[in-house]
N, C-alpha and C positions, 0 to 999 in steps of 0.2 A: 769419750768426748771430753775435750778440754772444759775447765766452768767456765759462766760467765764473766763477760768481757765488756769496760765501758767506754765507748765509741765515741767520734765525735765526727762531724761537716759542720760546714757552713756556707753560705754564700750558694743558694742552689739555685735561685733565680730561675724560676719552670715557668716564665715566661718563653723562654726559648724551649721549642721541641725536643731539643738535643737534651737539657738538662732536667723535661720534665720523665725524658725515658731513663733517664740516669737515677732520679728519683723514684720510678714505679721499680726499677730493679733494684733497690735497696733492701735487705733481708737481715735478719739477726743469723748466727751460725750457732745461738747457743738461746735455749726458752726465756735464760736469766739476763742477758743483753741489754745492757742500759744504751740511749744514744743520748748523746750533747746535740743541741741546734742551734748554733754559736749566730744565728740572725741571717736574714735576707734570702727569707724562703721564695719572697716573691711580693710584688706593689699591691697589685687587687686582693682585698678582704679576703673575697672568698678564694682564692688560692691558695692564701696563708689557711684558711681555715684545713681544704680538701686535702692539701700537704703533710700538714701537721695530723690530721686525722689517720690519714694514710698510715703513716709513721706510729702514730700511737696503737694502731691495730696489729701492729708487728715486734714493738719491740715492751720486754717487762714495765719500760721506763722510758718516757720523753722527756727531757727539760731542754727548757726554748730563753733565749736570751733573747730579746729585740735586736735585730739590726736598724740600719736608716732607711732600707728601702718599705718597709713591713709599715715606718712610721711616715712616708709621702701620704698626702693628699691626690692621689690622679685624678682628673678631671673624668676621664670614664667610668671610676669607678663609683656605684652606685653608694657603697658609703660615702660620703664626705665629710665625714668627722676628723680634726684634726689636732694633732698638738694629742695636748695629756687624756685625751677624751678620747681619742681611737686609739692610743697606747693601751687606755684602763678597757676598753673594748676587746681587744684580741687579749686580752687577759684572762676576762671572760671568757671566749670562748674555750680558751685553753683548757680551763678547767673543767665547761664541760665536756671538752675530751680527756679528761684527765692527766694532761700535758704539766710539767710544772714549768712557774714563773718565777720572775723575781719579787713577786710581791708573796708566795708562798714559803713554807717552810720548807728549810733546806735539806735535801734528803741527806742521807749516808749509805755511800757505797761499802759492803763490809765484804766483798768479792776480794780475788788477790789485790794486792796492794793499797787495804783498807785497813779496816777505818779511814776512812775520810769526807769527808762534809763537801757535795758536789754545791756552791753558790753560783745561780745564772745570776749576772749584772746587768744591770740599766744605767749606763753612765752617760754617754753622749760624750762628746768635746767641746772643747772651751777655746778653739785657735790659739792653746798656747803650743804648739808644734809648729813654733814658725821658723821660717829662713834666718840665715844669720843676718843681724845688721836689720831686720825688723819687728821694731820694739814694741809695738801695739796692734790689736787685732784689725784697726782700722791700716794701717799701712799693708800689714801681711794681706789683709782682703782686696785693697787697691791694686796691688802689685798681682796678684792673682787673679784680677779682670784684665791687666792690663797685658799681660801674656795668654790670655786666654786658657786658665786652669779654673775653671770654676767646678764644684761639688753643684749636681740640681739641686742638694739639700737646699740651698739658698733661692730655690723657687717655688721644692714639692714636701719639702719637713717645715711644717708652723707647727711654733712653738707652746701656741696657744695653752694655758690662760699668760703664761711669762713673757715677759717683755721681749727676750731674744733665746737662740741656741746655747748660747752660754750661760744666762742666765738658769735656763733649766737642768744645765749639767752640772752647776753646783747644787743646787738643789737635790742630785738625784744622786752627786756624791756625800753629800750629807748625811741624808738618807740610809743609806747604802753605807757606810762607816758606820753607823747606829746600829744595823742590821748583822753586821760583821764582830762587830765588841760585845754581841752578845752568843760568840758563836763556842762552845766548848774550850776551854784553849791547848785540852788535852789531846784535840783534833787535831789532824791537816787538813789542808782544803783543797779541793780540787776548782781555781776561779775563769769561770766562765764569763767573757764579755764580748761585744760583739768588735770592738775595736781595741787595738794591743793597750794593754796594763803600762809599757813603758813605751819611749821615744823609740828606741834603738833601730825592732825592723821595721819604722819607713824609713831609714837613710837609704832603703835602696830601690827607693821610687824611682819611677823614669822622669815623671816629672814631681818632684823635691816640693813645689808650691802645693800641691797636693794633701799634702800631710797636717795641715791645719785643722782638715775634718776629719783628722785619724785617731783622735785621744787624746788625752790632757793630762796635764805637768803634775797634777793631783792627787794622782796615782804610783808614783814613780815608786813607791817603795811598798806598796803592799801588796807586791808577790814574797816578801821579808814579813813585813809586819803580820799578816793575816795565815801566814805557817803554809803558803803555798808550795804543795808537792806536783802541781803542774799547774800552766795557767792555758786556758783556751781562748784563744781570738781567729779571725774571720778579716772581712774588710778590705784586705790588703791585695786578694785575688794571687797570692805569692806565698803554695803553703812549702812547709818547710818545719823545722827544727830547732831552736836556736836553745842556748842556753846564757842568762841573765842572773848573776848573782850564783850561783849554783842553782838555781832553777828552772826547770823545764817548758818553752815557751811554745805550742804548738798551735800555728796557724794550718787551720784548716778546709779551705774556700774550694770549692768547687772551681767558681767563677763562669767566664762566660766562653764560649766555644771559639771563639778566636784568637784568646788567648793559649788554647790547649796545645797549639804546634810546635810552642818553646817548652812543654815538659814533658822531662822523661819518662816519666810515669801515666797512664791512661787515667782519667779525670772522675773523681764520683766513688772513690776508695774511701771507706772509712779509714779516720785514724784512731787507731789502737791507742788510748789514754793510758789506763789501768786495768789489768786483768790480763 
């Protein structure tokens, strides 16, 4: 048997049937098997929680990055915690499954293609991923009700205790850069975030207004700066391969079943990171 191997998904969304059987058939093929869960297991608490449990019962290693769906408010769902206060909640929970977080110490994969320091991120976006020709988040947001692209982020993610989305997404790259300059420098890192690290793959949105709630300008260089040997994102529901910089960008979304008839590939395949 080959060794272990560390894995990544995203974007599993087991609110649909289809994707939560796609999740109950998830298996490690090796005892030592790490998995990445690059965000958006799912809106209801207890989803994220049953999810993430699931997963941690099967594989050596879970580490969970937030997505934006994990961080909605639903009206049915019995938490109604919102903003940085059901962020710091499924935090919790995480660790009593012993899930890692971003607010945890970062592990080290030392399987093949290690040494390397796995960071899940908590960034959010900041609408600088705008159209050309719109120069402030207020224009880019206007033009994007007024073709009708809107993110529900902008109904069901409060930002609470920060004044807006953006506001808290500096804060949490601040954060998150503090967290990172103190990370070995003799290391690589493997960086997990739930939305791309760079602009590049949303230019190939269908719809382009879209991209505003896709990551931020903030970040554009620390798959360089921070020695990344791969970066993992989600979000995009368009996974794929790309390389930035000499660096390896791999989007790994499930996404949603209606989407699945444009890819070649059958949906709910881990991606092979390292190992």
């Amino acid at each position: 048997m080959e060794g272990p191997t560390l894995y990544a998904i995203s974007d599993l969304h087991i609110a649909y049937a289809e994707n939560r059987e796609i999740l109950e058939g998830i298996r490690p093929e090796h005892d030592g098997d790490w998995l990445i869960v690059a965000g958006d297991v799912g809106e209801l608490f207890a989803d994220v929680e049953w999810a993430l449990g699931l997963l941690a019962g099967r594989f050596a290693k879970v580490i969970w990055a937030p997505g934006n769906h994990e961080l909605w408010t639903p009206r049915e769902d019995p938490v109604q915690l919102r903003g940085e206060a059901r962020y710091r909640r499924l935090v919790e929970v995480c660790r009593g499954l012993g899930v890692v977080t971003p607010e945890d110490d970062y592990p080290v994969w030392t399987g093949r293609g290690g040494p390397v320091v796995v960071a899940p991120l908590f960034l959010l976006y900041d609408y600088s991923f705008r159209m050309p020709g719109l120069t402030t988040k207020e224009a880019s947001l206007a033009h994007a009700y007024e073709v009708g692209v809107v993110c529900t982020d902008e109904i069901l993610l409060h930002p609470d205790p920060y004044p807006s989305r953006d506001a808290w997404c500096r804060a949490r790259v601040a954060e998150t850069e503090r967290r990172l300059a103190e990370v070995d420098p003799g290391l690589r890192t493997v960086l997990v975030n739930h939305f791309p690290l760079v602009r590049e793959p949303t230019r190939v949105l269908r719809y382009p207004e879209f991209a505003q709630w896709c990551g931020t300008d903030l970040t554009a260089d620390w798959h360089l700066r921070h020695r990344a040997a791969v970066a993992v994102y989600g979000h995009l529901h368009i996974p794929r391969t790309t390389w930035h910089d000499g660096v390896r960008f791999e989007e790994v979304s499930v996404g949603y079943p209606r989407e699945w008839r444009w890819r070649s590939a059958p949906p709910g395949r881990l991606r092979r990171v390292l190992g």
